[in-house]
C-alpha positions in Angstrom: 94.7 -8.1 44.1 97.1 -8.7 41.4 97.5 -4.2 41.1 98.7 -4.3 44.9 101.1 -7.1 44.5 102.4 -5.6 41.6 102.7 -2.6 43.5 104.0 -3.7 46.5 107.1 -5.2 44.5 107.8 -2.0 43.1 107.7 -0.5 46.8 109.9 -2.9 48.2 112.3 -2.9 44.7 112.6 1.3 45.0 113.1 0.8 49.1 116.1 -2.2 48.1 117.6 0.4 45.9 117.2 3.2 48.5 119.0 0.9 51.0 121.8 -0.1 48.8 122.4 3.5 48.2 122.7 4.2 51.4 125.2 1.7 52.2 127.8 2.4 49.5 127.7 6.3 51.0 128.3 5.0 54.4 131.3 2.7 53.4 133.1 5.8 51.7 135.7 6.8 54.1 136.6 10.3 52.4 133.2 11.8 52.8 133.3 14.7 55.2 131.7 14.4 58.5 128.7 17.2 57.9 127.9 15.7 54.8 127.5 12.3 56.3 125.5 13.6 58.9 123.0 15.4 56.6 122.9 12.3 54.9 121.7 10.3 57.5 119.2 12.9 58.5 117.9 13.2 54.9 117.6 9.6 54.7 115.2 9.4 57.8 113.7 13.2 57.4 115.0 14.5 60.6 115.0 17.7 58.6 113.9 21.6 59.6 110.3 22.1 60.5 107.7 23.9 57.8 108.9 21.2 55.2 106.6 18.4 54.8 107.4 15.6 52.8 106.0 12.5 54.4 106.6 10.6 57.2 110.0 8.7 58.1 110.3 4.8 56.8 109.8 3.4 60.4 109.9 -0.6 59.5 111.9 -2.0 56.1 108.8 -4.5 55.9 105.7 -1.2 55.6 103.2 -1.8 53.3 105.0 -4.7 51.6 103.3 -7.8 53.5 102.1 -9.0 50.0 105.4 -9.5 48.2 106.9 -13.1 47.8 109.3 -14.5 51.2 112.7 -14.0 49.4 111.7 -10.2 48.6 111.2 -9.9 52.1 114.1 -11.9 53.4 116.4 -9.8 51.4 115.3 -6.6 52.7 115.4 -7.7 56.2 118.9 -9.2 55.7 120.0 -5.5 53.8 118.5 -2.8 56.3 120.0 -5.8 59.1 123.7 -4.7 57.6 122.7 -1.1 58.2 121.8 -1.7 61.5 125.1 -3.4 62.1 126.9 -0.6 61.0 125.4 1.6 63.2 126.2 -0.5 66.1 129.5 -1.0 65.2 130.0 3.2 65.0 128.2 3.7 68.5 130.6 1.4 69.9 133.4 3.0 68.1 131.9 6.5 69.6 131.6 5.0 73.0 135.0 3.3 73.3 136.4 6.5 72.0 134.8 8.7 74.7 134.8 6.1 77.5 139.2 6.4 76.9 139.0 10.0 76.4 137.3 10.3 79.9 139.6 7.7 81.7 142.5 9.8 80.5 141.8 12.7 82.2 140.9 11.4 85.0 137.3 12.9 85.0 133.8 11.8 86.1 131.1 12.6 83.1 129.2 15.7 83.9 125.6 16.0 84.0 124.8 17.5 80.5 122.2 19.9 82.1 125.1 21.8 84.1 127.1 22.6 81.4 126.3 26.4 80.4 128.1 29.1 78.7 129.2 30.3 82.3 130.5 26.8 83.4 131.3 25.0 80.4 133.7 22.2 82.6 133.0 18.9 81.0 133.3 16.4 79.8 130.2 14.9 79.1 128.5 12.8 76.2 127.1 15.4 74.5 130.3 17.9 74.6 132.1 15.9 72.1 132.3 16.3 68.2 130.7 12.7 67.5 127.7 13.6 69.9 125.5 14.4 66.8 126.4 11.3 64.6 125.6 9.1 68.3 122.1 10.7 67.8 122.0 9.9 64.4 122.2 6.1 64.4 120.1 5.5 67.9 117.4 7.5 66.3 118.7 4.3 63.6 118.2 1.5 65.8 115.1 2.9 68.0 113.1 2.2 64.8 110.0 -0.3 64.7 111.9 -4.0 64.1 110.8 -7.2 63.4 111.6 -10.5 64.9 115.2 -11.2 62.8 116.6 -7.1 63.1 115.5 -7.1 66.6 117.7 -10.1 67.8 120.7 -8.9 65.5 120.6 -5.9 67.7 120.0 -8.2 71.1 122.9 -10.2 69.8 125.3 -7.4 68.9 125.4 -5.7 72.4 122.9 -3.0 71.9 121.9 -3.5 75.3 125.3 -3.2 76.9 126.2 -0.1 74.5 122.9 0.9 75.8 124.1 1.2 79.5 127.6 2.4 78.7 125.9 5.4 77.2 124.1 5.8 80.1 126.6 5.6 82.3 128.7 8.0 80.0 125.9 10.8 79.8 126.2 11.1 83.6 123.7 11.3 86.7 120.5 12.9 86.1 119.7 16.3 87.5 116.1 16.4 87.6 114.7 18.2 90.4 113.0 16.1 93.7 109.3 17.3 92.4 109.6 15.7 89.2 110.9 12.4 90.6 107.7 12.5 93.1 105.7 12.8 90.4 107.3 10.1 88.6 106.5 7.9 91.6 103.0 8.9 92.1 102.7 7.7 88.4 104.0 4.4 89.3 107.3 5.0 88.0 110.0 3.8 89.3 114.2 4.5 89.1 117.1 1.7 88.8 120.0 1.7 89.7 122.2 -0.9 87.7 124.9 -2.3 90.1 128.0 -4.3 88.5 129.3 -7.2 90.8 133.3 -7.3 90.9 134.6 -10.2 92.6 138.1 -9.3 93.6 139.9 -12.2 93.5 142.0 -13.0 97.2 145.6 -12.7 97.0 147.1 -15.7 97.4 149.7 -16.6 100.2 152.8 -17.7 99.7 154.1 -21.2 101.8 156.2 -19.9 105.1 159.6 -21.3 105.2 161.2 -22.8 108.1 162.7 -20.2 110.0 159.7 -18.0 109.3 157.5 -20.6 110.8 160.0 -20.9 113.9 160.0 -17.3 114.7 155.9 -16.8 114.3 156.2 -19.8 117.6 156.1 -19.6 121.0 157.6 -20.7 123.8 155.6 -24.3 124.8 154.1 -24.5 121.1 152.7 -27.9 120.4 153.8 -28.9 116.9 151.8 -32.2 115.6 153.2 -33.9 112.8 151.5 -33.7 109.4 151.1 -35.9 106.3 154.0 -33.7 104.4 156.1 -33.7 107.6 159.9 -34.4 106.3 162.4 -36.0 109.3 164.9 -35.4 106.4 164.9 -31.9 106.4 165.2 -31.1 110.4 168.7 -30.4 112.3 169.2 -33.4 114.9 170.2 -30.0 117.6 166.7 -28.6 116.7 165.2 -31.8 117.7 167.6 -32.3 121.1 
């Protein structure tokens, strides 16, 4: 019992180190943008097939149940600060597209109907930072625990979650695969954002206004902010 402990630190010690690595190469500004992305895939072996050298790290706590709370606190709280800088970038992607797309005035495109013949865009995948918004969702879609899982709740994953939906653009899946998808139970959403527009608000009609919107015969009762001061005496004759 006393090996695997002593194991189990030195897991969770190596994985600290790993982590801490990781984020001093993410905070450096003046690395270029291929070598940050083979970075990140190195770090969680998205790498070519044929080359087998274990599986991918899919939760900071793995094999490390026996270590003491703190040891376990701080790696929860260091992969957490990873996790918050990938939200941070995927909302930095996504606000960056989201303009991009407002500005010229153009719906995203289904990704499945852009070819070499018809390459008209845009779409989520069409831009340069399409590869990096892989990247860190392949990040946050990893096994979490209570305390990373409601970081990401409380840091908007969700709503980024939708915006990138909404960016990718309608599906075009063909009418057989959607039956199938029903016959299997499944089912499609449609998410459906409620704008109240707020009424304009009118302004008070003056006097003569008021006198020309009348009738011949109109019946005029007198109100509670009814003002004898301010009526002409050859009005009221």
């Amino acid at each position: 019992m006393r090996k695997c402990l002593l194991k189990q630190l030195e897991r969770a010690e190596v994985r600290l180190e790993g982590i801490d690595t990781i984020l001093k190469l993410a905070a450096k500004n003046f690395l270029l943008p291929s070598v940050q992305y083979a970075m990140f895939c190195g770090w969680q072996r998205l790498i070519p097939e044929g080359i087998d050298i274990g599986e991918p790290l899919t939760d900071c706590l793995k094999d490390v149940d026996l270590i003491p709370p703190f040891n376990r606190m701080l790696l929860e709280v260091t992969f957490g600060k990873l996790y918050s800088w990938a939200v941070q970038n995927i909302r930095n992607v996504l606000m960056d597209a989201n303009a991009k797309f407002k500005e010229l005035g153009i719906q995203p495109v289904p990704l499945q109907t852009i070819t070499n013949e018809n390459s008209s865009g845009p779409s989520l995948g069409t831009i340069p930072q399409a590869r990096f918004l892989l990247v860190m969702l392949s990040i946050l879609t990893l096994q979490h625990g209570a305390n990373n899982l409601d970081l990401l709740l409380n840091s908007g994953t969700l709503a980024l979650t939708q915006t990138t939906l909404r960016l990718i653009g309608p599906s075009c899946d063909s009418v057989e695969e959607d039956t199938n998808a029903s016959a299997r139970g499944a089912s499609a959403t449609v998410l459906e954002e409620t704008r109240k527009e707020t009424a304009p608000v009118q302004l008070p009609v003056s006097g003569p206004e008021l006198a020309a919107m009348m009738k011949i015969g109109t019946r005029v009762m007198r109100g509670v902010d009814w003002k004898w001061g301010d009526q002409v005496l050859r009005d009221l004759i």
